[in-house]
KOLFIVO-522058 format. One record per residue (C-alpha): x, y, z; residue in one letter. Coordinates in steps of 0.25 Angstrom, whole numbers, plus 5000, padded with zeros to 4 digits. Layout:
<atoms>
XYZA
...
</atoms>
This chain:
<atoms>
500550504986X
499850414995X
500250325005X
500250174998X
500350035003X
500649894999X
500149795009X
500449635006X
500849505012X
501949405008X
500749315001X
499749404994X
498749294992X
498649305006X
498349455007X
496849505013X
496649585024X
496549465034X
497949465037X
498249605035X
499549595046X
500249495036X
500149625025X
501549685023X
501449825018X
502449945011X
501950105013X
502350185000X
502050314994X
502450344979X
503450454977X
503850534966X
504950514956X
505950594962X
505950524976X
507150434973X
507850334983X
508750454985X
507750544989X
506950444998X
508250415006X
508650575008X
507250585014X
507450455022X
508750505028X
508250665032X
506950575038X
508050485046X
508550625052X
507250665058X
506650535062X
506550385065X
505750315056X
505850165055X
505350145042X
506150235036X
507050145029X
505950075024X
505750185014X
506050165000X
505750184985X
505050064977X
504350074964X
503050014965X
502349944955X
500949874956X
500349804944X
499149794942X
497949804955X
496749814958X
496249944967X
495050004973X
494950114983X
494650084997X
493950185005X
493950155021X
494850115031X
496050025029X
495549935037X
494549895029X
495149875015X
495149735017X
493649725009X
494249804998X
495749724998X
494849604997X
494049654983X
495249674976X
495849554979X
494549494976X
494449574962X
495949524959X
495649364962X
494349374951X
495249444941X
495949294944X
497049384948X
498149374962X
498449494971X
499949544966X
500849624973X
500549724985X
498949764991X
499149934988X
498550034995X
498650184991X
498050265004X
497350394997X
496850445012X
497650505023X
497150405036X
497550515045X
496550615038X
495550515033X
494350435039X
494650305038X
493150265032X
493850375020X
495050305018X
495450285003X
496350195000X
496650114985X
496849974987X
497749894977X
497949764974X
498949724964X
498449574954X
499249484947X
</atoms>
């Protein structure tokens, strides 16, 4: 599965790509059913023998669940998504709906094997 992530701030009625060092943000990849809390930390204990990881206990399991959202693909770098963050937030406010829940982003290109100009990557934005 790819790699996914929620990017937000504290206030989402403040959230653009104008203050993008205020944006909080979670990495997830979905797993299948039989990866179970128990599962996860046996692989986080035999990963603890071998190396120092920091984040590692950060890791965890969590159901997600979105709601409805509008998406679109974005092709290009990351760095300039900021035009196509800014149409759906546009698109949401003439529906005379409010941004909801978390900005999503599901990265469908590898950035280590992928030209930047050929990134895709499906922005979402969850409305209320």
């Amino acid at each position: 599965m790819p790699l996914e992530g929620l990017w937000w701030m504290d206030d989402m009625t403040k959230f653009s790509v104008d203050n993008k060092d205020m944006w909080k943000w979670n990495a997830m990849i979905m797993q299948p059913e039989f990866v179970t809390t128990a599962v996860l930390e046996e692989a986080i204990a035999q990963v603890k023998k071998k190396k120092k990881l920091p984040a590692l206990p950060l890791l965890r399991l969590q159901e997600f669940h979105e709601g409805k959202a509008v998406q679109t693909l974005h092709i290009g770098p990351y760095s300039e998504e900021g035009p196509t963050i800014q149409t759906l937030h546009e698109t949401i406010s003439k529906q005379g709906k409010n941004l909801a829940g978390k900005h999503h982003e599901i990265y469908l290109s590898d950035p280590t094997r992928t030209a930047p100009d050929k990134l895709k990557t499906i922005l979402r934005q969850p409305f209320a």
